[in-house]
Backbone as a chain_set.jsonl record, in Angstrom:
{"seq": "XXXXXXXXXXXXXXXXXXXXXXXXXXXXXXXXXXXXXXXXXXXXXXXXXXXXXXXXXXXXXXXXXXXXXXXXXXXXXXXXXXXXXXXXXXXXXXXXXXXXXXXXXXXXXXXXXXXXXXXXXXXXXXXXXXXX", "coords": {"N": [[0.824, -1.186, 0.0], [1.862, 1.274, 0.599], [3.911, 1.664, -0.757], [1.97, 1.986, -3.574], [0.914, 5.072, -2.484], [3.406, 6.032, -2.893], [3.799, 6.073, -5.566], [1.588, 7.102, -6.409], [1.832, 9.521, -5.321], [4.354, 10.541, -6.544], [3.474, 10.257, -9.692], [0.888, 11.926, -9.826], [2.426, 14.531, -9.402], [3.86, 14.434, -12.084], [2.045, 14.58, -13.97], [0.667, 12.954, -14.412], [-3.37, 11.933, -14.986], [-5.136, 11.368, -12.516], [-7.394, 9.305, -12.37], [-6.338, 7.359, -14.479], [-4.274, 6.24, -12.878], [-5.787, 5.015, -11.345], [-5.996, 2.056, -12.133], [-4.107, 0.637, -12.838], [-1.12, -1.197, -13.513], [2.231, -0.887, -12.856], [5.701, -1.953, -13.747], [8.86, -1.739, -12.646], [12.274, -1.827, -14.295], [15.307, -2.88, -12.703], [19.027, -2.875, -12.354], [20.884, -5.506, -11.662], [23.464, -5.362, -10.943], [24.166, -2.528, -10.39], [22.161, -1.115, -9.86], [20.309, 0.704, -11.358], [17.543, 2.101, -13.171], [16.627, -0.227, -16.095], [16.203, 0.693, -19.82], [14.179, -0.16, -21.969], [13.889, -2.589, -22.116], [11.589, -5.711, -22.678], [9.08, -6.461, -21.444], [6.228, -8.681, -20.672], [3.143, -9.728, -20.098], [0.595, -11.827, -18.875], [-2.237, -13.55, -19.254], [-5.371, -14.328, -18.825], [-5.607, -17.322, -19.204], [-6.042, -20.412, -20.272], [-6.832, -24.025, -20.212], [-7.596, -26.661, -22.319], [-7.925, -30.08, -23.302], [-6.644, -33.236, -22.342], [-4.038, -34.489, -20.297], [-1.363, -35.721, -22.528], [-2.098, -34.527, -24.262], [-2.873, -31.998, -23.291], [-3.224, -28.644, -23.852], [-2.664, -25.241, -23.279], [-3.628, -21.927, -23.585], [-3.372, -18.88, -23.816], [-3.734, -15.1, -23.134], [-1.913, -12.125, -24.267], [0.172, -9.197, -23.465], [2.497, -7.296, -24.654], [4.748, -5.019, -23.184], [7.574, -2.357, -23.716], [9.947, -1.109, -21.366], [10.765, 2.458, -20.079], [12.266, 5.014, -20.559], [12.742, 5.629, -17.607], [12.737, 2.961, -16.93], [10.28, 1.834, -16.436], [7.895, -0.528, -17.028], [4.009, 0.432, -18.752], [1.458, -0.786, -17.883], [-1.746, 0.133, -18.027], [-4.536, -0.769, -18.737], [-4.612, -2.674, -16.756], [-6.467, -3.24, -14.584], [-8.635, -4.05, -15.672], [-8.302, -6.622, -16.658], [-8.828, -9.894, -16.928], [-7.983, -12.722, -14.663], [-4.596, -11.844, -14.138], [-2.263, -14.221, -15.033], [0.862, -13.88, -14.936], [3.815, -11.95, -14.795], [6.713, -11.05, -17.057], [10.179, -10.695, -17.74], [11.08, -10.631, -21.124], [14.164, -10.856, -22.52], [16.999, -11.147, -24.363], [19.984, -9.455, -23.852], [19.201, -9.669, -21.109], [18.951, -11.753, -18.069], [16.487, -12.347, -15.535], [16.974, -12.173, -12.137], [15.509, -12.079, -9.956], [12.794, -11.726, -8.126], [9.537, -12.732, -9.0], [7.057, -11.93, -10.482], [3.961, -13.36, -10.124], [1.309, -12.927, -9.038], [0.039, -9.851, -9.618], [-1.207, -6.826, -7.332], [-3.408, -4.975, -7.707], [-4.433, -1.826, -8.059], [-0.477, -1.008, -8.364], [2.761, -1.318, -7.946], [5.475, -3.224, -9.859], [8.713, -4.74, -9.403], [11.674, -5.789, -11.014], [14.367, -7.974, -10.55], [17.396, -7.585, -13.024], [20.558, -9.408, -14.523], [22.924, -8.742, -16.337], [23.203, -11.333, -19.334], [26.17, -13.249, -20.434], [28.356, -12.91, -23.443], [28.007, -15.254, -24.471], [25.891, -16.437, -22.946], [24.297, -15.132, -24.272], [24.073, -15.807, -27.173], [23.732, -18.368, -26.999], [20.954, -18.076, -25.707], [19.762, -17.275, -27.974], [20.292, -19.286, -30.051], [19.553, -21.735, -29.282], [17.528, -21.298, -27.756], [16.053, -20.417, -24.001]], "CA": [[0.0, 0.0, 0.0], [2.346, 2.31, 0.789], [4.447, 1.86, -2.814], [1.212, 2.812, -4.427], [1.068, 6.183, -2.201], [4.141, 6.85, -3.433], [3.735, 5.922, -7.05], [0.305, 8.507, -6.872], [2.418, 11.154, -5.554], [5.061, 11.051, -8.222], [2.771, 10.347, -10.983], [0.695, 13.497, -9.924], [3.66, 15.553, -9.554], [3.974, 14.347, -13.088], [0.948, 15.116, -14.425], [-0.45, 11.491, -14.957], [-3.917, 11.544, -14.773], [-5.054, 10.504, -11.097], [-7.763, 7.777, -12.766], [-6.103, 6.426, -15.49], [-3.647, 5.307, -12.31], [-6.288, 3.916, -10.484], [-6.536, 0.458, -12.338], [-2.665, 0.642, -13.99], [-0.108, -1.345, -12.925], [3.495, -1.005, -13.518], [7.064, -2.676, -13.442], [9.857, -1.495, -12.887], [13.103, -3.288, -14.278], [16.337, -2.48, -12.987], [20.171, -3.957, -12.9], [21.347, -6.356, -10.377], [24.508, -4.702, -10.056], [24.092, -1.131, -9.627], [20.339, -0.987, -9.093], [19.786, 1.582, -12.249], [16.703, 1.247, -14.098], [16.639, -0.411, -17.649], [15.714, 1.329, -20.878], [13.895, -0.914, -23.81], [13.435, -4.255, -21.231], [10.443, -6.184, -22.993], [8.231, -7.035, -20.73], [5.134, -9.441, -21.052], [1.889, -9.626, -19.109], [0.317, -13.307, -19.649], [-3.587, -13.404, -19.016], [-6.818, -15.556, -19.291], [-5.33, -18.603, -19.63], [-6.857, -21.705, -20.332], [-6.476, -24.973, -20.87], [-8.051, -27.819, -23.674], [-7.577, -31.345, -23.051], [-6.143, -33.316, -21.262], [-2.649, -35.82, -20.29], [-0.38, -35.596, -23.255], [-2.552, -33.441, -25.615], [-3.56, -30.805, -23.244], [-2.793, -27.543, -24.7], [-2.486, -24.112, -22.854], [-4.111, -20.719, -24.744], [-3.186, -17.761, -23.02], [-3.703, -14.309, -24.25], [-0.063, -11.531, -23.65], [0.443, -7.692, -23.444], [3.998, -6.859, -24.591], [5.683, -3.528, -23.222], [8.929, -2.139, -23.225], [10.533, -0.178, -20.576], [10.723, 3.242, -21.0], [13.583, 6.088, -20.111], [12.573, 5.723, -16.405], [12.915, 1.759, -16.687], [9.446, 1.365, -16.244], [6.718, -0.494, -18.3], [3.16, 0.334, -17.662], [-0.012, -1.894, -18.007], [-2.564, 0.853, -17.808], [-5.297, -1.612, -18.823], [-4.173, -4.01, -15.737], [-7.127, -3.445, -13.528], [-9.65, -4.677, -16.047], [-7.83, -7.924, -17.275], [-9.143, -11.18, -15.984], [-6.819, -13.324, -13.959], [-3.404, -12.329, -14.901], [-1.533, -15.597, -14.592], [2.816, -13.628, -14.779], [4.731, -10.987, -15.445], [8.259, -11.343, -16.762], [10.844, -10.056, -18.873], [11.751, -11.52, -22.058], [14.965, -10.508, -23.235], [18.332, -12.021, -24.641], [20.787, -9.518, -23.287], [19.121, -9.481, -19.653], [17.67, -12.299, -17.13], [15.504, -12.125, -14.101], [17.224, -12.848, -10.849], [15.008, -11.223, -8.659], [11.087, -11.091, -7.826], [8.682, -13.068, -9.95], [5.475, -11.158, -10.453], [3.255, -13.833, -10.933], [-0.384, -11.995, -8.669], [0.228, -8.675, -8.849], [-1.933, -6.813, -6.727], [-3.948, -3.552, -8.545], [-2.865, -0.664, -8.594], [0.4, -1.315, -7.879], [4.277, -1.531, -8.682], [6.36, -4.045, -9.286], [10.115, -4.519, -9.629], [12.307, -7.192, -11.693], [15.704, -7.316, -11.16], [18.077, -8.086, -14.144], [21.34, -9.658, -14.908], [23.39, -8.814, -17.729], [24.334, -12.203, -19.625], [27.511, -12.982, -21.134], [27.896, -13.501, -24.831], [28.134, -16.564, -24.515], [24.97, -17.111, -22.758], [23.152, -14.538, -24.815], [24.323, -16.632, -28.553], [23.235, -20.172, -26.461], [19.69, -18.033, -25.697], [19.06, -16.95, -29.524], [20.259, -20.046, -30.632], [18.497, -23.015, -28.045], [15.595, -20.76, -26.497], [16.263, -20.194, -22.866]], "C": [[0.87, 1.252, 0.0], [3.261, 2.286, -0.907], [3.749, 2.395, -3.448], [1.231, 3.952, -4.059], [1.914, 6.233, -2.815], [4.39, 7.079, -4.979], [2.701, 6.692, -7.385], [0.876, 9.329, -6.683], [3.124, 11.358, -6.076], [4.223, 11.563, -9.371], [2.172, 11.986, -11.265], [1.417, 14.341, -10.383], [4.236, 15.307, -11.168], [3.422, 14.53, -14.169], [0.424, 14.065, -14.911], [-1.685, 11.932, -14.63], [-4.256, 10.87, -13.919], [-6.39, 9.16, -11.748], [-7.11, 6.914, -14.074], [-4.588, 5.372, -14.053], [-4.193, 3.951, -11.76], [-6.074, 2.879, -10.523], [-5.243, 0.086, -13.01], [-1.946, -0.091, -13.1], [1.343, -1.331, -13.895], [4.989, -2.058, -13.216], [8.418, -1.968, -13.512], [11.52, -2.405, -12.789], [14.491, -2.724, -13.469], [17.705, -3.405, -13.054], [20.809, -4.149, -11.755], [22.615, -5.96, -9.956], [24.666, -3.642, -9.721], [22.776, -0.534, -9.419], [19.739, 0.284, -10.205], [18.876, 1.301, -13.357], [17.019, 1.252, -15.68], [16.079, -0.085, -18.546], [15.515, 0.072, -21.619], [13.629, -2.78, -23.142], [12.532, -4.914, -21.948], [9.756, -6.932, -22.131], [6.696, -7.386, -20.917], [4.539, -9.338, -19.988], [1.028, -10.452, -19.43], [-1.304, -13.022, -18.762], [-4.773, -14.394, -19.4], [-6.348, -16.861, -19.478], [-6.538, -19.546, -19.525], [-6.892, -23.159, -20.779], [-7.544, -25.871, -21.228], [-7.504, -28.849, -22.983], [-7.149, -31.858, -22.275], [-5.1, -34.533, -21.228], [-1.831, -35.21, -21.711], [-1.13, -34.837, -24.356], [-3.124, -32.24, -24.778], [-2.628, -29.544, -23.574], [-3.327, -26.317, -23.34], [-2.804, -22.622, -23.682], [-4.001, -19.947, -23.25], [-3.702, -16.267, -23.599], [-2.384, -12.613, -23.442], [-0.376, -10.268, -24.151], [1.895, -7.551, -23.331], [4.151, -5.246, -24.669], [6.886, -3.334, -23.261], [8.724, -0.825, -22.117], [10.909, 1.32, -20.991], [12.137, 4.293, -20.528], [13.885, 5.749, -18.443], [12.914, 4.349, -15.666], [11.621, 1.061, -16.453], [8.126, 1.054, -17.53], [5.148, -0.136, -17.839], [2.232, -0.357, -18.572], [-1.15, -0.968, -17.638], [-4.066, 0.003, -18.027], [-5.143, -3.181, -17.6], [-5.344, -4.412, -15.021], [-8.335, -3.837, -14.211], [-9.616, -6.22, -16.464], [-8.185, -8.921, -16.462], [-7.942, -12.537, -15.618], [-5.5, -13.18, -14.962], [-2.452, -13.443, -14.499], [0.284, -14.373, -14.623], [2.738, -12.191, -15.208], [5.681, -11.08, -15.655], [8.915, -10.52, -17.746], [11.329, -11.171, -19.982], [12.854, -10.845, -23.177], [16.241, -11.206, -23.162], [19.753, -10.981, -23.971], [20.556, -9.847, -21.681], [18.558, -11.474, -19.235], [17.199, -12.127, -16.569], [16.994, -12.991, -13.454], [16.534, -12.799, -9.707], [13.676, -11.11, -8.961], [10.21, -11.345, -8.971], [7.15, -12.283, -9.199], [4.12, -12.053, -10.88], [1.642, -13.586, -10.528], [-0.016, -10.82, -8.239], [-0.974, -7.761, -8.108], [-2.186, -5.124, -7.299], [-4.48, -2.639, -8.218], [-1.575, -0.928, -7.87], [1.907, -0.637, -8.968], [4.934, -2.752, -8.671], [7.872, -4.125, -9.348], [10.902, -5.529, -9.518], [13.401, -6.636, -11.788], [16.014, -8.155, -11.935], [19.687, -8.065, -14.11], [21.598, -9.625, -15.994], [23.989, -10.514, -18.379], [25.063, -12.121, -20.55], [27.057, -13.188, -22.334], [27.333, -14.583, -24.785], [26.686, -17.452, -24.205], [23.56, -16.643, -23.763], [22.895, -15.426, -26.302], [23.374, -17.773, -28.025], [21.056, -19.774, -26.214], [19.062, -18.164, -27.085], [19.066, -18.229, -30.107], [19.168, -21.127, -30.159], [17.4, -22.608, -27.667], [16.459, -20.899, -24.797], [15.294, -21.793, -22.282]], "O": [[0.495, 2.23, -0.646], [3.014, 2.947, -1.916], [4.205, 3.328, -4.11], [1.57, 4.633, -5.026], [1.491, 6.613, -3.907], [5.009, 8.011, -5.494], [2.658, 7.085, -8.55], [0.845, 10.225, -7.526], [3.076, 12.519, -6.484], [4.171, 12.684, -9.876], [2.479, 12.845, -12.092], [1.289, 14.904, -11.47], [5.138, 16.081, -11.486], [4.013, 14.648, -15.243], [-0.324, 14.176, -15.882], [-1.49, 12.64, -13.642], [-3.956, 9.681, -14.029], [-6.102, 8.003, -11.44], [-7.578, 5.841, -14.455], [-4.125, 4.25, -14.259], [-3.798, 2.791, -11.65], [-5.885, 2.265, -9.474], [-5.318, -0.852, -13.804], [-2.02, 0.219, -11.911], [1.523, -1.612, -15.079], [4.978, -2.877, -12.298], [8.921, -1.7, -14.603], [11.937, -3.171, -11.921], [14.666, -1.619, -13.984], [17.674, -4.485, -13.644], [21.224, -3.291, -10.977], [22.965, -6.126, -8.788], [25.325, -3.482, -8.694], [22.535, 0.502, -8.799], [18.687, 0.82, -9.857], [19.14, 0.543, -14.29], [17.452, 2.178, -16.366], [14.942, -0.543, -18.428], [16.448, -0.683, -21.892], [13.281, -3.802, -23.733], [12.439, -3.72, -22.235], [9.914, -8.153, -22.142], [5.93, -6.494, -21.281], [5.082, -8.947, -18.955], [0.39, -10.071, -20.411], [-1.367, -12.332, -17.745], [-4.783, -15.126, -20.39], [-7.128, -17.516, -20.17], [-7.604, -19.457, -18.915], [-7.009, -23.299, -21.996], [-8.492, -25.901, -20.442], [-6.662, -28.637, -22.111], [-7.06, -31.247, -21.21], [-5.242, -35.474, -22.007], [-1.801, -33.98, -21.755], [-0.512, -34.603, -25.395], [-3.83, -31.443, -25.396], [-1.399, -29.588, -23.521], [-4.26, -26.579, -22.581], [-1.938, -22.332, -24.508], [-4.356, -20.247, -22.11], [-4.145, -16.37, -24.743], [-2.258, -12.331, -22.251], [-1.096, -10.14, -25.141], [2.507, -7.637, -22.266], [3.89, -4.462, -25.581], [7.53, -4.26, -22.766], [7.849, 0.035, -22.016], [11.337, 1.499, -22.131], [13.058, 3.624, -20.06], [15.036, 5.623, -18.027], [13.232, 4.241, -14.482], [11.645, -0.157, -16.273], [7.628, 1.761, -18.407], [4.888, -0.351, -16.655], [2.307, -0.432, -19.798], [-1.679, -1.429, -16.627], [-4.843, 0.354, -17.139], [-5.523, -4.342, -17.749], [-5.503, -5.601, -14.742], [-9.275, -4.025, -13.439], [-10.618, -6.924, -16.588], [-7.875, -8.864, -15.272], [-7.227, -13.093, -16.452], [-5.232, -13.818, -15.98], [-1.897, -13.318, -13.407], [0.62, -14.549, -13.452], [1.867, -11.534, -15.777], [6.304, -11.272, -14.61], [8.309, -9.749, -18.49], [11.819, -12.275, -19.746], [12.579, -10.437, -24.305], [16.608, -11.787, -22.141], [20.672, -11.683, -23.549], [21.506, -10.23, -20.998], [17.952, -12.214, -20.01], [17.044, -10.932, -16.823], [17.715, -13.878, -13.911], [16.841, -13.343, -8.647], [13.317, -10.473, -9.951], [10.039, -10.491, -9.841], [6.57, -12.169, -8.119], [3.333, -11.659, -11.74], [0.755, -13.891, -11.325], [0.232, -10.509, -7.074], [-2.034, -8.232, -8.52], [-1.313, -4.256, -7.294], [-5.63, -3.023, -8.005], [-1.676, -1.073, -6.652], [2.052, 0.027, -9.994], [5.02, -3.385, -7.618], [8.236, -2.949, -9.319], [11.056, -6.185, -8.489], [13.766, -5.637, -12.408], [15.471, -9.259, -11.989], [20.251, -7.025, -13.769], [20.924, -10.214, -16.839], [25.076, -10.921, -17.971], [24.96, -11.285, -21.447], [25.904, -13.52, -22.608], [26.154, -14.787, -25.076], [26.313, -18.505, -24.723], [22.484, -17.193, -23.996], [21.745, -15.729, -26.618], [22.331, -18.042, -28.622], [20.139, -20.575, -26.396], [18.123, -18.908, -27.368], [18.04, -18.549, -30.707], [18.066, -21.257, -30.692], [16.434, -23.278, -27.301], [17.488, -21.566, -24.696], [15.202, -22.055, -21.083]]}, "num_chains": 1, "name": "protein.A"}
């Protein structure tokens, strides 16, 4: 509760719109070693799921909201507080990972905050190539 206070009195002071916060949630990403937020992050927002069948043919239908991060490091989900059960939040990107703080019920209006590791070449080539 108190994160959101402080995420209304920025925003204000920013000139957001005090209802378009109401029902918004956001993320903020930053970097596991000096704690500065990340520009251009892609971050997903997985929703409605549902699953078909069942044992070795059941299938999973979801439906996803991709943002990026913006100057500030943050993505926002302004449509968050109408979406029906969001099942995650994560980042999906090849130079970064998550080490830190899966978002998988976030709680609306809110913030959240994913930290990120830079990986090496090495691991970033082995992501593009294999899939993570």
């Amino acid at each position: 509760m108190r994160q959101h206070l402080v995420f209304v009195a920025i925003s204000l002071l920013l000139g957001w719109p005090a209802r378009a916060l109401a029902q918004e949630y956001s993320v903020l990403a930053v970097d596991a070693q000096n704690g500065k937020p990340l520009k251009g992050i892609p971050i997903v927002l997985r929703y409605a799921c549902t699953f078909t069948g069942s044992g070795a043919t059941a299938r999973e239908h979801c439906k996803f909201i991709h943002r990026r991060t913006g100057n500030d490091g943050i993505a926002h989900f302004a449509e968050a507080g109408s979406l029906t059960d969001i099942d995650d939040i994560f980042p999906v990107s090849v130079g970064y990972r998550e080490v830190c703080c899966d978002i998988s019920k976030p709680v609306i209006p809110g913030v959240g905050k994913i930290t990120l590791q830079r990986r090496s070449l090495r691991e970033r080539l082995s992501w593009i190539l294999h899939g993570d």
